[in-house]
N, C-alpha and C positions, 0 to 999 in steps of 0.2 A: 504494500500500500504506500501511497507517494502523501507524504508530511506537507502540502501548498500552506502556502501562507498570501493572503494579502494585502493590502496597505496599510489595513488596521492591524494583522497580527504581526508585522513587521514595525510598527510604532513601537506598539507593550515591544518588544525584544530588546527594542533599542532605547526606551525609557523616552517619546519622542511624540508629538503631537501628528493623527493623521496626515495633515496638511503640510508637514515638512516630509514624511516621506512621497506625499504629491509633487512636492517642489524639487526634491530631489531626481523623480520619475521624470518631470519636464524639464531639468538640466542636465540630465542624461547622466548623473551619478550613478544610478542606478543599475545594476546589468539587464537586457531587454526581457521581458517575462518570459517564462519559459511555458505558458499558456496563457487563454483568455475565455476568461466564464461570464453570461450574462451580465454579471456584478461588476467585470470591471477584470484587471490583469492577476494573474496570480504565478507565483516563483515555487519552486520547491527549497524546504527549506536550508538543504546544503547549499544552494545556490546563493542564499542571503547571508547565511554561516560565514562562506567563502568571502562573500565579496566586504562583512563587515571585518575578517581580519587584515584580507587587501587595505582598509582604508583607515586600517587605525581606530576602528568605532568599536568600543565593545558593548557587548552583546547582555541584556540584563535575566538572560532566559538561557 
């Protein structure tokens, strides 16, 4: 079974208001979702694991 997370569960991880991980998605901080559900993008979540060690961000989950 695949762990997705999306905008909201990637907030709580990183201790972070919805709307900056929005802001982050529109400056292309973000790496590209690795699907997309009604609701909007969604990452698996080694993908967001990964990309928060790349950048320095730690992870509060």
């Amino acid at each position: 079974m695949l762990d997705l997370m999306g905008p909201v569960e990637i907030a709580a991880m990183f201790n972070v208001h919805p709307v900056t991980v929005d802001r982050w998605r529109r400056d292309g901080k973000l790496p590209p979702p690795d699907g997309e559900l009604r609701r909007g993008p969604v990452w698996q979540r080694e993908t967001i694991v990964d990309w928060g060690k790349e950048t320095g961000r730690d992870a509060s989950d």
